[in-house]
Each structure stands twice: as structure tokens, then as C-alpha cells.
C-alpha positions, 0 to 999 in steps of 0.5 A: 686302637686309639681314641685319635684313630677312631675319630679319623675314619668319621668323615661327616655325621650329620646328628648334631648329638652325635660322640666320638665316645659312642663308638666305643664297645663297652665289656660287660663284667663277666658273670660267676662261673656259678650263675652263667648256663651255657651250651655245649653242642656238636656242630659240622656245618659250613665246615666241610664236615668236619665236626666241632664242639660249640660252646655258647652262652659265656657272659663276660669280657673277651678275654675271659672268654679267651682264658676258658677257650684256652683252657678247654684246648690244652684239657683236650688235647686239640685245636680250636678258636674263639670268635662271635662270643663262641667257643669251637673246639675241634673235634666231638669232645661234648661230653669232656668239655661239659665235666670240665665246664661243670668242675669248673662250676658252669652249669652246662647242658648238652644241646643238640643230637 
């Protein structure tokens, strides 16, 4: 989106500091494989109960995370998305996804039942 559209949805702001800039999100850098931890779970809440594998705790930019949600759909074999900074990957695949994270050089822990 550009920056002429963002400012056409504010009508009126009445801080007299306010900047169009603020608006902006800002990505952080993402972090090396070696220093992130993150957090592989089963999950089948809110989800018909149909069971997922979360991958939580990425640090870095969206796309970095797209790139590694990617990769972990195509090593097993099945569907999946990523979305409020999380990976879902259809299916119990906790233990394949954790020996792909770690060869990749996550540290990975197993949370959950």
C-alpha cells in the first residue's frame, strides 16, 4: 500500500504531533537460526478437531517466516499457512517439523501434551 493511500483513510486527528510515518509497521531483522527458540505444539482447537502443528516464537520479517512455513509444508508432505506470526501445518507432524527446525539450526522444544 502506498504511502498517498494510507493518508487518505485518516480524515481528522486531533494530536498536533501526530505523522502520517507512524503508521507504518516496522519489520524487525530476523534473528539467526541459531539464536531464535522456538515452540513446536499439536493444537485442534476452534478447529473442528482436526489437529494442527504450531510452530511459534519466529523472530524476524513476514517473509522470513513465509520462506520457513514453505519449506516445512513441502518436507511434509501437506498443507498449511502462516498467520499472526505463527506456523500451522496440518496434520501431528511435531516431532518431523522439530528434526527439521533443528537441522536447520533452530532450537526447538516440544510444548504441550
Amino acid at each position: 500500500m502506498t504511502a498517498k493511500k494510507k493518508k487518505d483513510r485518516i480524515v481528522y486527528s486531533t494530536d498536533p504531533d501526530f505523522l502520517f510515518d507512524s503508521l507504518e509497521k516496522e519489520e524487525t531483522a530476523t534473528l539467526t537460526p541459531s539464536a531464535q527458540n522456538l515452540y513446536v505444539s499439536r493444537d485442534k482447537k476452534q478447529r473442528k478437531g482436526k489437529q494442527v502443528t504450531l510452530v511459534e516464537g519466529f523472530f524476524g520479517t513476514e517473509s522470513d517466516l513465509k520462506e520457513l512455513g514453505k519449506l516445512l509444508k513441502s518436507k511434509c508432505g501437506t498443507g498449511g499457512t502462516v498467520k499472526q506470526g505463527q506456523i500451522l501445518i496440518q496434520g501431528d507432524f511435531r516431532d518431523k517439523v522439530k528434526a527439521v527446525l533443528e537441522s536447520l539450526g533452530y532450537s526447538c522444544k516440544l510444548k504441550g501434551g
